[in-house]
N, C-alpha and C positions, 0 to 999 in steps of 0.2 A: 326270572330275568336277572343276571345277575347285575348289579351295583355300577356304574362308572366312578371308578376313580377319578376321571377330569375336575379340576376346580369350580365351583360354579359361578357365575358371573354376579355380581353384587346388584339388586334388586334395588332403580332407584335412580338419580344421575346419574350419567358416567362419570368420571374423572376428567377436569377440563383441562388439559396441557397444552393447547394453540392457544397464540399469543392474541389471535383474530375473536376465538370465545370469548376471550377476557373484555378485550375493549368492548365486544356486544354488551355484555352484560355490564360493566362500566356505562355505557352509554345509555341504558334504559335507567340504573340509579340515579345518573345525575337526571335526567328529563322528569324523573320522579319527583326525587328530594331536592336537589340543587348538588350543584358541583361543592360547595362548603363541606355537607354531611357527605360525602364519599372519604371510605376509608378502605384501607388495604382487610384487613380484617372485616368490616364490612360488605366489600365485595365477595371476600371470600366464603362467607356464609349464604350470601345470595347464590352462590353456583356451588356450594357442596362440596369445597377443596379445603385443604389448610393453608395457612396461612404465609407457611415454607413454599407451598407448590407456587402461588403469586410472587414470590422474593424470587424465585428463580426465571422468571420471566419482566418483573421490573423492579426497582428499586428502593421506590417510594411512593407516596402518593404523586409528587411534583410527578418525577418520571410517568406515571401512568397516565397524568393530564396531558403534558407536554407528547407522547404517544398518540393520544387521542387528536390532538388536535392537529399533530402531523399529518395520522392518517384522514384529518376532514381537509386540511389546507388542501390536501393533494388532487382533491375532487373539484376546487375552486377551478372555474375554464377560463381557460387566458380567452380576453377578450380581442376582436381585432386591432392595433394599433392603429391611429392615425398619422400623417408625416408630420405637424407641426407640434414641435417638443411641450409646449404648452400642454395642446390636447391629449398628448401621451400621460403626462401627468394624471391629468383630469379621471382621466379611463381608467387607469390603473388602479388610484384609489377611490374611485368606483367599485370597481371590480373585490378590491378590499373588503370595503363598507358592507355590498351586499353579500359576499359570501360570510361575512362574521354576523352580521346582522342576522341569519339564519339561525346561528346557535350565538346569542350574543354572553354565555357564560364564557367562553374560549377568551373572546374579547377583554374579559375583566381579568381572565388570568394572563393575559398577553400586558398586564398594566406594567408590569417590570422592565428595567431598561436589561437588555441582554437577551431580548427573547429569540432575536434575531437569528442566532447562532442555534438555535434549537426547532429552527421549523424547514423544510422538506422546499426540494426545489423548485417546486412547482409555486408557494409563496413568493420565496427568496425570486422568485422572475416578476413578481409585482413591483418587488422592494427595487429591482434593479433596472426594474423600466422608469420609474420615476426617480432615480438618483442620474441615469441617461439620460432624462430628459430637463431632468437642471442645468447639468451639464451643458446639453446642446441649446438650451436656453442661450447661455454666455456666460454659467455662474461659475465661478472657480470651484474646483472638485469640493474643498475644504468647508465649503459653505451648502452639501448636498445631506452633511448629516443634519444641521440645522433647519432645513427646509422640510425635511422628508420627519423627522421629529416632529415637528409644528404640526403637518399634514394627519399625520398619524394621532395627535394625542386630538385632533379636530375630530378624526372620524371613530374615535371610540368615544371620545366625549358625549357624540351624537348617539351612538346606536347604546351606549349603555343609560343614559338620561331616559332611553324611548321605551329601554328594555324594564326598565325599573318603573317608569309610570305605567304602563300594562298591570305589572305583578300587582300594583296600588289598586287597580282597577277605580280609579279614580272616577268620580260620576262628573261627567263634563258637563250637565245640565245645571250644575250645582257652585257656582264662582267660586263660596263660598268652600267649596271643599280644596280648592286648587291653591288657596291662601288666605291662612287665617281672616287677613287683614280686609276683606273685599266685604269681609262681615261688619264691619268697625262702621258704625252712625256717622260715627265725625271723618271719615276717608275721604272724601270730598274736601276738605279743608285742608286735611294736613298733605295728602299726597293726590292733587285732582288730578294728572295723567293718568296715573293708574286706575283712578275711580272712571276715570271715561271710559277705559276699553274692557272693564272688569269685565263686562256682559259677555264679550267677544273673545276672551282671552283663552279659554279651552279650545275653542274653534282653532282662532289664529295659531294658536303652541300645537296644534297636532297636525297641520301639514307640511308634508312632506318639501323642506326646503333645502337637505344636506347636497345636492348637488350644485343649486344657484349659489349657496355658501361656501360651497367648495374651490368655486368659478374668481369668486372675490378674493377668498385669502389666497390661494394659490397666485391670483395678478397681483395682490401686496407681496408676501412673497418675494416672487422674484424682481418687484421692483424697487425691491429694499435692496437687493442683493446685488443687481446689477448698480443700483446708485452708489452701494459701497466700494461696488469696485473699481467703478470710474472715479470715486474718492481718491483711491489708494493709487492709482495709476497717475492720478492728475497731482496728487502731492510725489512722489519718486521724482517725476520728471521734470519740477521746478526745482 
């Protein structure tokens, strides 16, 4: 039988060129290692490409995070709105909280001011339901960056504080592990509030309270905002 000359096909991975493989195999590194140890070179040896083949599909490492979490924002379901602009708020960064709170590394890399401009519109409808709903609140537009900032660094504060004591695997039977200090003879004397609930304190720190805290600072909030502006309205017109 004679020979084929045909090429023969390389024994092994394919060659990954979708932009869609990459982020898979990106998204199984970081669930592994953490989002910190991902590297462009790193990925690339996990899927069997060079290091060229990844540069012509992203840029850097930022680029490939900021991809990733495009493509996850885009999965977050808008929730049903309510009519009073309050409750829109509220929903909204809900709807935030829990879908980062899923992969709460995204969160940590969202810690930058500018991120905004870099995530998919399906986000960007969270972000512009509760800057509307300041708005329709009474707040002057000018004062929807300032609100929705607050809102924001409230609800990553939260999910990455929760994400972080997890990784600790902290033993909540144990006070003593939760802080130093509950260990200390003399704690009762120098600081007796805290010595009274030491017992209680892992219990109390790990339920779930980010939406009734959400409820509060969002009504300080806007009722900072609205007082400022009857400030400003009430001094013009003397």
């Amino acid at each position: 039988m004679p020979r084929s000359n045909a090429p023969r096909r390389p024994v092994g991975r394919p060659p990954v060129t979708s932009r869609k493989q990459i982020l898979t195999a990106a998204r199984g590194l970081i669930d592994e290692y953490g989002w910190e140890k991902l590297t462009v070179r790193r990925l690339a040896s996990e899927i069997g490409v060079g290091t060229a083949t990844l540069y012509s599909h992203v840029r850097d490492k930022e680029d490939l995070l900021f991809l990733l979490i495009h493509e996850y924002a885009e999965q977050i379901p808008h929730p049903e709105l309510p009519s009073e602009p309050r409750e829109r708020i509220i929903t909204a960064a809900v709807a935030i909280h829990d879908g980062l709170a899923a992969w709460p590394w995204a969160a940590e890399v969202l810690t930058t001011d500018g991120f905004i401009a870099r995530l998919g519109d399906s986000f960007l409808w969270l972000v512009e339901t509760i800057l509307a709903g300041v708005v329709d609140a009474g707040c002057p537009p000018e004062q929807t960056v300032r609100i929705f900032r607050s809102i924001w660094y409230y609800t990553v504060g939260e999910i990455l504080v929760r994400a972080h004591t997890r990784h600790r695997k902290m033993d909540e039977q144990d006070p003593a592990c939760l802080n130093p200090y509950f260990g200390h003879a003399d704690g009762p004397l120098r600081h007796p509030h805290l010595a009274a609930i030491a017992d209680q304190w892992a219990a109390l720190a790990g339920q779930d309270t980010f939406a009734q805290g959400l409820r509060a600072f969002v009504d300080g909030l806007l009722a900072q905002s609205l007082a400022e502006t009857s400030g400003t309205a009430n001094s013009e017109s003397s």
